[in-house]
RODO-2510 file (C-alpha; in nm, 4 decimals, decimal comma):
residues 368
     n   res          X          Y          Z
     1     x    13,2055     1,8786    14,5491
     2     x    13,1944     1,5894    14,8206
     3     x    12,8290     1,6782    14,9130
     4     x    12,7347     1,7473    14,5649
     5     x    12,8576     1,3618    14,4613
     6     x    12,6308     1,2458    14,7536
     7     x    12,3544     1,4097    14,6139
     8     x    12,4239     1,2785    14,3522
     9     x    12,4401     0,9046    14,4683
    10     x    12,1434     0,9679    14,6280
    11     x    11,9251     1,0354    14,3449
    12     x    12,0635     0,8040    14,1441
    13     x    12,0223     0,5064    14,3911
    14     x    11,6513     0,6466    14,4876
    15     x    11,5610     0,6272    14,0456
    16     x    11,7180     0,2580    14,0396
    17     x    11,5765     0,1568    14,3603
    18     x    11,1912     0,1979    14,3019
    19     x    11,1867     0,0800    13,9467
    20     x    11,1579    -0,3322    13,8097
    21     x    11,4966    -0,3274    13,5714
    22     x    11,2991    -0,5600    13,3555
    23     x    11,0139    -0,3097    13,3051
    24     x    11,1396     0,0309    13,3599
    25     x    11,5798     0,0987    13,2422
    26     x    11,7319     0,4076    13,4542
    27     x    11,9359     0,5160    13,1796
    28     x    12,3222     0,5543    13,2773
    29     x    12,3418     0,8902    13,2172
    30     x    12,1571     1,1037    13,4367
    31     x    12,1943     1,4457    13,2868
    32     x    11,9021     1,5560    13,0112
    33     x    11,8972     1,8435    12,7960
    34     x    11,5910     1,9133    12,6209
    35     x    11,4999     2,1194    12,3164
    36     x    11,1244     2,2088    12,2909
    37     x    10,8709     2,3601    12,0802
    38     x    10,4719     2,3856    12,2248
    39     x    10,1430     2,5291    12,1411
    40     x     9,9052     2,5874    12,4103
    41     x     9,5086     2,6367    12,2645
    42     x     9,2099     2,8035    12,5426
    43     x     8,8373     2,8234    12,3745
    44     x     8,5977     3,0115    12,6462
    45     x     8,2173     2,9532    12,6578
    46     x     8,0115     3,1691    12,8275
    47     x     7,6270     3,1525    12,8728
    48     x     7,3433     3,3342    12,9979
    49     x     7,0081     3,3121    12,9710
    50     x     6,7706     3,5920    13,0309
    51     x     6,3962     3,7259    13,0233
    52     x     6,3411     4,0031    12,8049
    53     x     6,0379     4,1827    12,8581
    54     x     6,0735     4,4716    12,5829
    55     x     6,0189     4,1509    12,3456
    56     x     5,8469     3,9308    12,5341
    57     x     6,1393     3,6865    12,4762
    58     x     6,3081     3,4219    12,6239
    59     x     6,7092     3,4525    12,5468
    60     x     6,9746     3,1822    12,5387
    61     x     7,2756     3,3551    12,4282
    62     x     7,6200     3,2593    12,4150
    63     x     8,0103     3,4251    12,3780
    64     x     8,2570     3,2124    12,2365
    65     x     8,6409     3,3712    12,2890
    66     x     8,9532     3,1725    12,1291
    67     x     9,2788     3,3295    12,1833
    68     x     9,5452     3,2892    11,9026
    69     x     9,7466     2,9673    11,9862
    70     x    10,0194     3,0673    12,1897
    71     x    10,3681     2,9207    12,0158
    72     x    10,6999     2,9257    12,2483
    73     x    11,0107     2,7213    12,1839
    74     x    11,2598     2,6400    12,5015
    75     x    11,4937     2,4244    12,7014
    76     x    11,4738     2,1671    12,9800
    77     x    11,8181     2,0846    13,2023
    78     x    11,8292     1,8385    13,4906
    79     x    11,9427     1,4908    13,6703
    80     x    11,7053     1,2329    13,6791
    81     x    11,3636     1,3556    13,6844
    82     x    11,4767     1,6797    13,9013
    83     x    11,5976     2,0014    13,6577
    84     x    11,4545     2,3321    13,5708
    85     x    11,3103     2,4685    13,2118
    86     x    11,3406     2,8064    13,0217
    87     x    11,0775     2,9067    12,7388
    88     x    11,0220     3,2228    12,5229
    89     x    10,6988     3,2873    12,3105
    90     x    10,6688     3,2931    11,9408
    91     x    10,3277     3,4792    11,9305
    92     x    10,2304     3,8166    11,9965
    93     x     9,8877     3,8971    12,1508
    94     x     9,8617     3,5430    12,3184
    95     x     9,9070     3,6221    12,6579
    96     x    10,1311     3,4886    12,9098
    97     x    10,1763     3,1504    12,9565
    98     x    10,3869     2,9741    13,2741
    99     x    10,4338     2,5896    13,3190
   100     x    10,6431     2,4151    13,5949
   101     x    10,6227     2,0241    13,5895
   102     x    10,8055     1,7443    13,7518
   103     x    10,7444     1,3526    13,7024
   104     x    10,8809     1,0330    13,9565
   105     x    10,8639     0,6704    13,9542
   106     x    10,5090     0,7340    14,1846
   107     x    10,4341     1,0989    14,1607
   108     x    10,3772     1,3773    13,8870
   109     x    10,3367     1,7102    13,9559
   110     x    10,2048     1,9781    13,6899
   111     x    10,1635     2,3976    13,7420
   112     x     9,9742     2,5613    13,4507
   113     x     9,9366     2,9609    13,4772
   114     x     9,7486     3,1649    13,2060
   115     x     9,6489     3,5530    13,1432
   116     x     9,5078     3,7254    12,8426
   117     x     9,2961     3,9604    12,7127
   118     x     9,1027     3,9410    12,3856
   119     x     8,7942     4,1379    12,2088
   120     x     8,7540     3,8459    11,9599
   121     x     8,4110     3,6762    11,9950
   122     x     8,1449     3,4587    11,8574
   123     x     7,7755     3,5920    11,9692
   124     x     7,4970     3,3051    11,9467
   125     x     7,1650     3,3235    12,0575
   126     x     6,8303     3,1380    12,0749
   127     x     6,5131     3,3344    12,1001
   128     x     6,2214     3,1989    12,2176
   129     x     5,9327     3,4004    12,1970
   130     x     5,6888     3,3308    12,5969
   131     x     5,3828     3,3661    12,4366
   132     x     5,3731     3,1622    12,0659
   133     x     5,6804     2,9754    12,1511
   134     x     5,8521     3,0494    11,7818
   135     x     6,2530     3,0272    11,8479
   136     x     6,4940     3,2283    11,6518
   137     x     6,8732     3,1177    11,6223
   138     x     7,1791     3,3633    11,5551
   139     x     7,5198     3,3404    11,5509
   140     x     7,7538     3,6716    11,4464
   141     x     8,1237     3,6763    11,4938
   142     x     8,2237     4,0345    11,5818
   143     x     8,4764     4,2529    11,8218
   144     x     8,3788     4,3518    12,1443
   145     x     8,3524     4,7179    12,2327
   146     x     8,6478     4,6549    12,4993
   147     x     8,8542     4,3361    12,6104
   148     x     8,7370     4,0831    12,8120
   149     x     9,0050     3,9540    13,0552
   150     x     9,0689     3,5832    13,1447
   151     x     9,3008     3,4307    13,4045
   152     x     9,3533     3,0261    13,4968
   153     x     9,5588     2,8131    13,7614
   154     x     9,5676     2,4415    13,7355
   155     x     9,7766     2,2068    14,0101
   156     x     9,7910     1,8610    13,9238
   157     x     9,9350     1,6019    14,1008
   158     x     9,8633     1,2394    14,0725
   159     x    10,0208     0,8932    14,2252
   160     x    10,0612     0,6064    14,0370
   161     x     9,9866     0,2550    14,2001
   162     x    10,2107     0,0156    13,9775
   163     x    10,5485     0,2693    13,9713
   164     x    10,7822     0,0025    13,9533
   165     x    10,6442    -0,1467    13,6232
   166     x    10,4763     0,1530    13,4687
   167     x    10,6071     0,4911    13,4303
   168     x    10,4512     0,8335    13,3213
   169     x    10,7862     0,9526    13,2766
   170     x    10,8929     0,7314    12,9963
   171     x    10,6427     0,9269    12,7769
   172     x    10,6776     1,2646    12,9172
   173     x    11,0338     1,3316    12,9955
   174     x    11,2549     1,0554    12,9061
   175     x    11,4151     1,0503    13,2630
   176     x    11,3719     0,6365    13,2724
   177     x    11,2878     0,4185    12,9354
   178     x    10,9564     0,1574    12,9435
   179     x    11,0905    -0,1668    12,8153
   180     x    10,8028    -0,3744    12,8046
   181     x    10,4598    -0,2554    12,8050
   182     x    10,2315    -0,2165    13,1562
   183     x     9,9676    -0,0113    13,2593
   184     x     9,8165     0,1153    13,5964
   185     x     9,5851     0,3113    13,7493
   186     x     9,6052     0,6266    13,8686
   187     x     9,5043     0,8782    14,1525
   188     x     9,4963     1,2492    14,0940
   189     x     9,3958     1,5390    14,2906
   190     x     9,3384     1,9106    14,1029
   191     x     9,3349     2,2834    14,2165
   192     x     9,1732     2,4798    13,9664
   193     x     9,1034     2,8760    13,9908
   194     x     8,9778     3,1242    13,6858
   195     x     8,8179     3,4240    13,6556
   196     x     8,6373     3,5936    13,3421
   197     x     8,6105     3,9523    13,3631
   198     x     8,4624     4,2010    13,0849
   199     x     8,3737     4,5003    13,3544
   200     x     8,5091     4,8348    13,1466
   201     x     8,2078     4,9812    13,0988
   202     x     8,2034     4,9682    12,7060
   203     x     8,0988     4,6213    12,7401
   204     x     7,7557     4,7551    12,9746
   205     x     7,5112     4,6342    12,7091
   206     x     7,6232     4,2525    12,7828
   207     x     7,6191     4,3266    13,1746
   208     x     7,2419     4,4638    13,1152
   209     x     7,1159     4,1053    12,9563
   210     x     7,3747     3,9375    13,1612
   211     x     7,1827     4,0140    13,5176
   212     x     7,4554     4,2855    13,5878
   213     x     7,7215     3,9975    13,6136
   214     x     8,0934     4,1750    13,5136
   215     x     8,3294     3,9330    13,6578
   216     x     8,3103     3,5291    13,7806
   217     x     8,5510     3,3945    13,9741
   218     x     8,6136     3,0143    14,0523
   219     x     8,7489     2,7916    14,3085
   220     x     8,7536     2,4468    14,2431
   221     x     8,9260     2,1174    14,3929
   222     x     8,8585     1,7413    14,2234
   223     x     8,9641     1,4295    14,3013
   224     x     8,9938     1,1617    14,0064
   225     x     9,0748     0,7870    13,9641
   226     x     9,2263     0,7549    13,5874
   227     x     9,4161     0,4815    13,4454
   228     x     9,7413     0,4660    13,1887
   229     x     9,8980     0,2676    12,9556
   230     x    10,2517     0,2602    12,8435
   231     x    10,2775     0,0254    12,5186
   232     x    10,5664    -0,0892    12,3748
   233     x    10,5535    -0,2109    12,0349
   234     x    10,9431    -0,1824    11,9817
   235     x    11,2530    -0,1383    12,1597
   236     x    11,3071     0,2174    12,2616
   237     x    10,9342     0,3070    12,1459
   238     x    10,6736     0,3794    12,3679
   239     x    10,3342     0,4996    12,3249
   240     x    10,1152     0,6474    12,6514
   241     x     9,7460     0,6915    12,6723
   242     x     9,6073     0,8400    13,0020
   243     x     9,2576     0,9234    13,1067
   244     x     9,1353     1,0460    13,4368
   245     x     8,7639     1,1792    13,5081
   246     x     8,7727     1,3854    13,8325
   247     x     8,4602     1,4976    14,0307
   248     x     8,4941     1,8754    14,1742
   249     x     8,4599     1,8441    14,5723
   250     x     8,5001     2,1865    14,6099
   251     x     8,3295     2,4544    14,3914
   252     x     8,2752     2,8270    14,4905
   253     x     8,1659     3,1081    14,2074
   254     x     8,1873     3,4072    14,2985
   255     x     8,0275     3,6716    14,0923
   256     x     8,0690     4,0673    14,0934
   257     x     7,7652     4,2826    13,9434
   258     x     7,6712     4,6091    13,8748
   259     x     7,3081     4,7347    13,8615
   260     x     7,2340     5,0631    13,6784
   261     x     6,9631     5,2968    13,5704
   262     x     6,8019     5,1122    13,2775
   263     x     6,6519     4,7839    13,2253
   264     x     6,5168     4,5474    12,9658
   265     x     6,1437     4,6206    13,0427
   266     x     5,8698     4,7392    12,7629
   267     x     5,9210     5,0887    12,5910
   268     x     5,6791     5,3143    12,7329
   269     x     5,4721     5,5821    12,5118
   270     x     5,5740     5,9000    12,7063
   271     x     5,9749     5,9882    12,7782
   272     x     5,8351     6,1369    13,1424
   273     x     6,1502     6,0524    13,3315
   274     x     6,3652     6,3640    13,3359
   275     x     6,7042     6,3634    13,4955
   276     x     6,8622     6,1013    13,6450
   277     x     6,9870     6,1709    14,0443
   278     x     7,3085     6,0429    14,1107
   279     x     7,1979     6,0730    14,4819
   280     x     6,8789     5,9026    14,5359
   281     x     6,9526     5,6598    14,2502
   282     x     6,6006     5,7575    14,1173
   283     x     6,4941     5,9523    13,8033
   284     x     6,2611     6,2654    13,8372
   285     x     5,9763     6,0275    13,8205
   286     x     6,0802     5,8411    14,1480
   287     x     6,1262     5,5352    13,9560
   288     x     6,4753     5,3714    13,9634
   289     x     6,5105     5,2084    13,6205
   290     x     6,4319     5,3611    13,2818
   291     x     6,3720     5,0682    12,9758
   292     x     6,7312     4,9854    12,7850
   293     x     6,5336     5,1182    12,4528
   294     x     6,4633     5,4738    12,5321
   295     x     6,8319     5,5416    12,6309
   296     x     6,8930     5,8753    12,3760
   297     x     7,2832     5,9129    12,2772
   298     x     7,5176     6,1115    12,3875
   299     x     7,2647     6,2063    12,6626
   300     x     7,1284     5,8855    12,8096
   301     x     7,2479     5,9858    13,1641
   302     x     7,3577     5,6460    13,1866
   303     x     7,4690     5,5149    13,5736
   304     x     7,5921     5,2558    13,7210
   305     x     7,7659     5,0838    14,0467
   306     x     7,8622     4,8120    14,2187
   307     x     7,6614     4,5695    14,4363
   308     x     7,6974     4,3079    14,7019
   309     x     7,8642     3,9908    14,5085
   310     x     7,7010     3,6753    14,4994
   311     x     7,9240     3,3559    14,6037
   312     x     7,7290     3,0071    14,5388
   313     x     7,8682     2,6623    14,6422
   314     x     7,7589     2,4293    14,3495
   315     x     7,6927     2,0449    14,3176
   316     x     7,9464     1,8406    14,2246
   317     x     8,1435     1,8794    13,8544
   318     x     8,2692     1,6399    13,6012
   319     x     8,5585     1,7440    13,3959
   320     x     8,8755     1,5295    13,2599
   321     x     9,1974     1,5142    13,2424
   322     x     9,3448     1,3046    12,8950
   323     x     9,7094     1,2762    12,7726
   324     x     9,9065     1,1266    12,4973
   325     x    10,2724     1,0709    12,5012
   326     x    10,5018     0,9288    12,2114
   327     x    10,8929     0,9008    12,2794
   328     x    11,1738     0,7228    12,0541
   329     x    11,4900     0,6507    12,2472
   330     x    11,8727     0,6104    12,1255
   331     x    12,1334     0,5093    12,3410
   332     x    12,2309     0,8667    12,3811
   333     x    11,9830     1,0859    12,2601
   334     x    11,5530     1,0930    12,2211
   335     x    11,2489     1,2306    12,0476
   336     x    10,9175     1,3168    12,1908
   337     x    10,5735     1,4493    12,0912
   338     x    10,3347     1,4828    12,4237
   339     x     9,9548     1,6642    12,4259
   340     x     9,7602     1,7229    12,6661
   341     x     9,3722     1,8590    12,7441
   342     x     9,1529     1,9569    13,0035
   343     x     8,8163     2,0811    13,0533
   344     x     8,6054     2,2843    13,3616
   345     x     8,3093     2,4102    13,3749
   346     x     8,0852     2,5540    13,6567
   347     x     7,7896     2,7625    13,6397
   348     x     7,5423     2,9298    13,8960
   349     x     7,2174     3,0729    13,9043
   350     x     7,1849     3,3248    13,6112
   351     x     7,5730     3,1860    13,3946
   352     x     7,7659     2,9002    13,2944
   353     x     8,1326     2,9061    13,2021
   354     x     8,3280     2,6074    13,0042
   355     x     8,7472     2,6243    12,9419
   356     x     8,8993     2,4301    12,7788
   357     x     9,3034     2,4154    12,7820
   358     x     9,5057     2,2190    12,5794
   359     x     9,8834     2,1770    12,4471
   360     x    10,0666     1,9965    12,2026
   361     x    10,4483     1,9550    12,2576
   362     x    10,7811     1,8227    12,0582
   363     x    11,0903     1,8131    12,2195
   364     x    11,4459     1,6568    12,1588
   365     x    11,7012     1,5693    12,3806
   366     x    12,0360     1,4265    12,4935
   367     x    12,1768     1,2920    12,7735
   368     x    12,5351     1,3207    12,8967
***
């Protein structure tokens, strides 16, 4: 209990020390318990452009996936700005969805993790036809043959310049309260990973005028200057408005492919390819691709396997980081609503990818 009390003292001397009382109040209660209910929204864009031959056409085309919202409701315990939090999801089919997050007078830290699967989609394309130059838009929403996987990681952490008159906190967490209003800038630093994956074979007529491409993953770090505001319009009210652009200093795609025994190019007159050889990879013919539109059902012999994977090291990204934090306090007890939203994107040769992640939060707590 004696070391536990020093802890204790520590903490509690460390919150009061780094703060201006006249700006930032270290409530005298240190223990929080939070109630909280949050929705969590991904949309996925991904794009591909491609020559088709067989038409001689020139094809934009475009899958749109958005996951239902995932809804959880959950509890946050801890002393200061150091505690733990517990959630449980509302909504079936959503996914899972992990979050670990931890704010100072200087610092904040944020973990986002994300997996789900969905055969939802929105299929656009634009047409452009080489030779008269005549473009044809579409746009169908429709159900995959199979599901298309997607996985994200996001580490932020950022450091705040002005800590002792400005705090993210107030907003966030309620661990300290803004009394007047200040502002400062900001400097953040982000690890972001993905990867999109639709390789069960079902889905092998999007791989064929997707250049083979079945899977992209990404590695991506940015660095960001940003600047927030906490204003204060009444006592115990505070409103936060953050904004960071970050530039990606680090991008690798990686993407997996398969090749196979058709392609996109012009239906011929005469079916003179017999059977395909597993073997040789050719078709009695000796040629090693057979045009997408004289595949015959059930007996198109279709084939296909993996090749070497592609990795690319892109030019530099922009994406953003914006948040928006309202909090009430009472002497012993506070509201909150918080949001949050973020965007990446990277691309490479032949496909581009944009996510975009963003929550919405309410919470109400106590402290004791």
């Amino acid at each position: 209990m004696v070391r536990l009390h020093q802890v204790q003292q520590y903490l509690d001397t460390k919150a009061k020390a780094k703060v201006d009382p006249h700006y930032i109040e270290v409530p005298d209660k240190p223990w929080r318990v939070i109630l909280r209910y949050k929705e969590n929204a991904v949309d996925v864009d991904y794009t591909q452009s491609v020559d088709i031959p067989a038409f001689n056409d020139h094809s934009e085309w475009n899958l749109c996936f958005e996951p239902p919202v995932a809804s959880s409701v959950g509890f946050w315990v801890g002393y200061r700005g150091t505690g733990f939090s517990y959630s449980k999801s509302l909504t079936k089919n959503a996914g899972r969805y992990y979050s670990i997050s931890s704010t100072g007078a200087k610092y904040g830290f944020n973990f986002r993790l994300r997996r789900f699967n969905t055969q939802d989609a929105t299929f656009s394309s634009t047409d452009r036809n080489i030779e008269t130059g005549v473009e044809d838009r579409t746009e169908t929403t429709f159900t995959m043959p199979a599901p298309v996987w997607i996985r994200s990681a996001y580490i932020n952490g950022y450091y705040v310049f002005n800590g002792r008159r400005y705090s993210q906190a107030a907003a966030y967490n309620q661990s300290v309260i803004q009394r007047h209003s200040a502002g400062s800038f900001l400097l953040g630093a982000t690890w972001y990973q993905s990867s999109f994956d639709y390789s069960d074979i079902n889905n092998f007529s999007f791989m064929i005028i997707g250049h083979g491409i079945y899977r992209a993953k990404v590695h991506q770090a940015n660095l960001g200057v940003g600047y927030g505001y906490n204003w204060v319009p009444v006592r115990g009210l505070v409103v936060n408005v953050m904004a960071m652009p970050t530039v990606s200093v680090y991008n690798r795609v990686k993407t997996y492919k398969y090749d196979s025994n058709y392609d996109l190019s012009p239906e011929e007159p005469v079916d003179d390819y017999g059977d395909w050889n597993k073997e040789t990879k050719t078709w009695a013919n000796g040629k090693t691709h057979k045009p997408i539109l004289m595949a015959k059902k059930p007996n198109s012999q279709f084939d296909y396997w993996d090749i070497e994977p592609d990795v690319d090291y892109s030019m530099f990204r922009i994406n953003l980081d914006l948040r928006l934090g309202i909090a009430y306090n009472w002497r012993s007890c506070f509201i909150g609503a918080q949001a949050q939203y973020n965007n990446f994107h990277y691309k490479n040769d032949h496909c581009k990818v944009n996510i975009y992640d963003a929550y919405a939060r309410v919470s109400f707590g106590v402290r004791l």
